[in-house]
PLY file of the C-alpha trace (Angstrom):
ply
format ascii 1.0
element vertex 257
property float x
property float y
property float z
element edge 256
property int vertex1
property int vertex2
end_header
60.13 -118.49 22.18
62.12 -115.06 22.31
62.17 -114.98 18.59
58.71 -115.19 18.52
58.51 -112.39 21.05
60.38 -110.14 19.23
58.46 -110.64 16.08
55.15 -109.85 18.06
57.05 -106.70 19.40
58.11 -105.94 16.05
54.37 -105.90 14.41
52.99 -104.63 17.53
55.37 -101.19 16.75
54.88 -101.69 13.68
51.32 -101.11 13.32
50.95 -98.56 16.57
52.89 -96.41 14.92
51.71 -96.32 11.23
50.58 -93.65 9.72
47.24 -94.63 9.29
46.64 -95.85 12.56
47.94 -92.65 14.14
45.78 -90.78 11.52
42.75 -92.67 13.07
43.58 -91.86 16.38
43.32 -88.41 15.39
40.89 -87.58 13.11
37.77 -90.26 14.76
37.34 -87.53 18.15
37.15 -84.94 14.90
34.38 -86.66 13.10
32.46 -87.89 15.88
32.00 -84.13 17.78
31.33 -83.01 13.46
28.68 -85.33 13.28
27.14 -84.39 16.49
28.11 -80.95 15.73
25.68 -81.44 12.53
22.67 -83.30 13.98
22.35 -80.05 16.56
22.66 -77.64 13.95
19.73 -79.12 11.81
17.62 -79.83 14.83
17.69 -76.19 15.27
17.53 -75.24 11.87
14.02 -77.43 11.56
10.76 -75.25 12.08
7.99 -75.81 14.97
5.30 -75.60 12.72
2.03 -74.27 14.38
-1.87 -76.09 13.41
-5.22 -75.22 14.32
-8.21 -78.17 14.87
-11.63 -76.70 14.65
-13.62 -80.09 15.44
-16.87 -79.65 15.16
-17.61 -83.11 15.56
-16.25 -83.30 19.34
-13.77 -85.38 21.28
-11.26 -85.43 18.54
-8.55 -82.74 19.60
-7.53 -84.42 22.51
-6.39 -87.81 20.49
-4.50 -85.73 17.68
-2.32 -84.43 19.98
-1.48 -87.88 22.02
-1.22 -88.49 18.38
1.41 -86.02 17.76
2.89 -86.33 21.21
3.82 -90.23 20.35
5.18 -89.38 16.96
7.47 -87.22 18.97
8.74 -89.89 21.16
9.26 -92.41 17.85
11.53 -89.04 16.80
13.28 -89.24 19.86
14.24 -92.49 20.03
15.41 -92.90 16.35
17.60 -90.11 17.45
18.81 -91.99 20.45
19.20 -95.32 18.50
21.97 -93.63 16.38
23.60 -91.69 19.47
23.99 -94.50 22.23
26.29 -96.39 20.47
28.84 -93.24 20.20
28.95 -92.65 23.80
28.26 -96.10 25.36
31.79 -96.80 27.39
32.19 -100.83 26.75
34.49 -100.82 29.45
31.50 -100.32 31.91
28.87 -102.06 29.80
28.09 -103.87 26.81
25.63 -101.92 24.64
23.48 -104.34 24.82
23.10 -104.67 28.17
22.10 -101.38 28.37
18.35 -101.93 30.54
15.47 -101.67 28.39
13.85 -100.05 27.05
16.56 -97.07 27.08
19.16 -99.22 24.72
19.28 -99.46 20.96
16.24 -101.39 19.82
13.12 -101.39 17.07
10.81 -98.44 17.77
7.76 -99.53 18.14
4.45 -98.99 19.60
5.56 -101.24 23.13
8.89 -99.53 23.22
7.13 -95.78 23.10
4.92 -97.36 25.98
7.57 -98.63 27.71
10.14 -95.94 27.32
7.06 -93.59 28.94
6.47 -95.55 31.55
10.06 -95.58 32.97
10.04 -92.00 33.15
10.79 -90.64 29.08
13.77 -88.87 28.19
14.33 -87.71 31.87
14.79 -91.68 33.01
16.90 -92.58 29.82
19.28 -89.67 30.97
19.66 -90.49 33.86
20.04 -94.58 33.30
22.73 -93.69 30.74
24.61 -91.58 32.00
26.78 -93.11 34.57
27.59 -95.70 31.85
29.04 -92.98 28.49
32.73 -92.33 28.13
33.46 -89.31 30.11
33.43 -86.04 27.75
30.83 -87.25 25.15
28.59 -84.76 24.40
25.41 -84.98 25.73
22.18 -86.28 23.92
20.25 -83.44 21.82
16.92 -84.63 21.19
14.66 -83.45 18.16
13.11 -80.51 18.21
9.30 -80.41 18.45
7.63 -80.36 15.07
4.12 -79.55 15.18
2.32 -77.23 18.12
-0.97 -76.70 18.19
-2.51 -73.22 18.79
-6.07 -72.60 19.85
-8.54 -71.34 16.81
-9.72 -68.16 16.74
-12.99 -67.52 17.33
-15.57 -66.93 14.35
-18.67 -68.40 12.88
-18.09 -72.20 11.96
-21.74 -72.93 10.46
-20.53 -73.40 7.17
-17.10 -74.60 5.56
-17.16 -71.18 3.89
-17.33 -69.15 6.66
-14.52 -71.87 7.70
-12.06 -70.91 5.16
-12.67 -67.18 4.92
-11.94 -67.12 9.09
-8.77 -68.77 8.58
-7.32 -67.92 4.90
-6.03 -64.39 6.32
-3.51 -67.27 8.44
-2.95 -69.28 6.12
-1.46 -67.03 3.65
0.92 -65.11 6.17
-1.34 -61.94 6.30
-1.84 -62.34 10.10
-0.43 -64.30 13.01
-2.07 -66.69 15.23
-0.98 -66.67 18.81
2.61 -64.53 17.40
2.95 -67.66 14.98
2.64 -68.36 11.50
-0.08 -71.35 10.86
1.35 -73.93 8.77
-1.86 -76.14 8.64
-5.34 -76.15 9.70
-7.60 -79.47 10.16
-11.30 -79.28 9.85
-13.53 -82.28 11.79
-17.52 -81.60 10.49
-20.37 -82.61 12.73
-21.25 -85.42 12.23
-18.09 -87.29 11.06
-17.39 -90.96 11.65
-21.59 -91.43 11.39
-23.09 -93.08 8.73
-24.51 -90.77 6.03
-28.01 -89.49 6.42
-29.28 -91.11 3.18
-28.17 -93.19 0.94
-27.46 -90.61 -1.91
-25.63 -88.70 0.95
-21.86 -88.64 1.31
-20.09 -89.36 4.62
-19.04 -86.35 6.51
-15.31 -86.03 6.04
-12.31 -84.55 7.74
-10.68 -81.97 5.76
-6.70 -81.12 5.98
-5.71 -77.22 4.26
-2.32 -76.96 4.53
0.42 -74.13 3.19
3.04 -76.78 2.41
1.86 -79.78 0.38
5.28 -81.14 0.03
5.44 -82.31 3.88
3.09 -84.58 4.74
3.87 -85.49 8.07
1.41 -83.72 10.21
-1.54 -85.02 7.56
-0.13 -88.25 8.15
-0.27 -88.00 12.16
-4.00 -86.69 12.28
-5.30 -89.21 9.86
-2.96 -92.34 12.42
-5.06 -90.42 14.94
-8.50 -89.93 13.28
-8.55 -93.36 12.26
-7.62 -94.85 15.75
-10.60 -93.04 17.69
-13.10 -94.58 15.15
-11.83 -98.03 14.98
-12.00 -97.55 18.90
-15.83 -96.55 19.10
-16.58 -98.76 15.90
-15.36 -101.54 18.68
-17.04 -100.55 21.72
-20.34 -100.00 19.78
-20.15 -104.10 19.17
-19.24 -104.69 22.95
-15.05 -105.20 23.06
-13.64 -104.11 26.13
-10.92 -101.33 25.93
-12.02 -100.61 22.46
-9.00 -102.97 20.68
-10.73 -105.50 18.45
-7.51 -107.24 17.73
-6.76 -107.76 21.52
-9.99 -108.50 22.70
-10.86 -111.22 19.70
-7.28 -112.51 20.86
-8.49 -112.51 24.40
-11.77 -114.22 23.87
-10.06 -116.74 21.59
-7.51 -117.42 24.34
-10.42 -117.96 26.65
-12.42 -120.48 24.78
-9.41 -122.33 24.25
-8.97 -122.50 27.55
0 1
1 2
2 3
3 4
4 5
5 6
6 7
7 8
8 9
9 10
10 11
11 12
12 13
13 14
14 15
15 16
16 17
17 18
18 19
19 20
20 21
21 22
22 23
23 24
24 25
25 26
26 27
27 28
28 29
29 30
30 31
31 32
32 33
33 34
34 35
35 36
36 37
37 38
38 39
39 40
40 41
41 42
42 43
43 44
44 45
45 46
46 47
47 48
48 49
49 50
50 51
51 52
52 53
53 54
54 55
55 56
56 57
57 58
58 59
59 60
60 61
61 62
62 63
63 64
64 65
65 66
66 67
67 68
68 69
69 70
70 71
71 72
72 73
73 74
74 75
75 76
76 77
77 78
78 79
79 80
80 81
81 82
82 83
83 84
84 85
85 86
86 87
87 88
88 89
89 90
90 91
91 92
92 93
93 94
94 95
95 96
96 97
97 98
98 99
99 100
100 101
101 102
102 103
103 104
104 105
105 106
106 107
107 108
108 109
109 110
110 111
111 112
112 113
113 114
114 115
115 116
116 117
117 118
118 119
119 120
120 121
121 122
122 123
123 124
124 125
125 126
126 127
127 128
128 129
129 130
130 131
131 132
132 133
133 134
134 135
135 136
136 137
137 138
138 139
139 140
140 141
141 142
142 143
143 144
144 145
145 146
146 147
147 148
148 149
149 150
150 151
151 152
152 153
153 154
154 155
155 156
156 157
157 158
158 159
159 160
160 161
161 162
162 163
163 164
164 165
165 166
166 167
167 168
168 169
169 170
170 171
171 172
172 173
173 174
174 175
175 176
176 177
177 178
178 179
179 180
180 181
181 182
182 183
183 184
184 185
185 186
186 187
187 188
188 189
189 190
190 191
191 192
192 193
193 194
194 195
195 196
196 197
197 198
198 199
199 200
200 201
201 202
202 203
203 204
204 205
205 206
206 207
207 208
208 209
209 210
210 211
211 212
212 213
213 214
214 215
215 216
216 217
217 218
218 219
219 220
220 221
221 222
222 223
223 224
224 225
225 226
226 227
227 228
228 229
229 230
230 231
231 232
232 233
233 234
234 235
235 236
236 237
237 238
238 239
239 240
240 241
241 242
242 243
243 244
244 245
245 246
246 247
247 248
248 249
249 250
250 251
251 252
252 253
253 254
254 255
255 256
């Protein structure tokens, strides 16, 4: 029995004090504050880009930037997904333990609901904190992408009085609001109607942007634009709430029943 206690000593010492363990010891503090060190410097380095929505239709502003606002929070808690782990002490609490919905889990539309309802990046804080190692830094979240300015005013009769308004902003010759306009989005009376006549085509939002290459914000207002006419396509054929998929679900459910 003491031999075998010595030999447990032995490799115990043995691998405490080799050189790559030691090594580890040092250099993990060092890469973990780099990689943190990293993330804030390119959240900072990324541009607020500034958009315009002249919707002449009506009703449609409000949605893109609830839109926007939600493809914010999905940002956010990507970024918290890869950050909780790093300063989670498992002496207090397993990580996944950690209460929903401020732990490490899929982002999805429930979880953005969720993580709002509980009170958004203020109630994560403040859940998490009395659980991280002491000295971790502190969670950076992303920077805002998109902000939305108000449009100037000028005639909006025509799409060519449209682009000649806005083209001095869209090239860099002037400022909106002290900002350069990255994009503007264009909603025509009478979108999300059926065409006047048959040879007619459906009015159709357009999207002029000054960077083609980053489709993000394109992406977000069509999510958006597409969302507000399913909704009133469904409450013109009488489902409640304006979800066709959960109220067919519901009235399935209840027939069943």
């Amino acid at each position: 029995m003491k031999s075998i206690r010595l030999i447990a000593r032995r490799e115990y010492k043995q691998y405490v004090f080799s050189r790559g363990f030691l090594l580890f010891l040092v250099m993990a503090p060092i890469v973990f504050l780099g990689v943190t060190l990293i993330f804030t410097v390119v959240e900072k380095a990324r541009p607020e880009r500034s958009f315009v929505v002249i919707d002449q239709a009506g009703g449609y502003i409000d949605l893109i930037d609830k839109e926007l606002e939600r493809q914010r929070i999905r940002e956010l808690l990507q970024a918290w997904n890869a950050w909780l782990p790093l300063v989670i002490d498992p002496d207090k609490i397993d990580l996944d333990a950690v209460q929903a919905p401020f732990g490490v889990g899929r982002v999805n539309n429930k979880r953005i609901d969720d993580f709002i309802a509980a009170g958004g990046l203020d109630g994560a804080v403040k859940a998490v904190t009395p659980l991280m190692v002491a000295g971790r830094p502190s969670f950076v979240p992303p920077g805002r992408r998109f902000f939305r300015v108000e449009a100037p005013s000028f005639d909006r009769n025509t799409m060519e009085a449209t682009a000649a308004a806005l083209k001095p902003y869209l090239t860099g010759q002037q400022q909106l609001q002290g900002r350069e306009l990255f994009a503007a989005i264009i909603i025509p009376t009478g979108f999300g109607k059926p065409a006047a006549s048959i040879d007619a085509e459906p009015a159709e939002a357009e999207f002029w942007s000054t960077n083609i290459t980053d489709p993000t914000l394109q992406i977000s207002v069509t999510r958006a634009l597409r969302e507000a006419l399913r909704r009133r396509a469904a409450e013109a054929i009488g489902l409640e709430g304006g979800d066709p998929v959960e109220e067919l679900a519901r009235r399935q459910g209840a027939r069943r029943a």
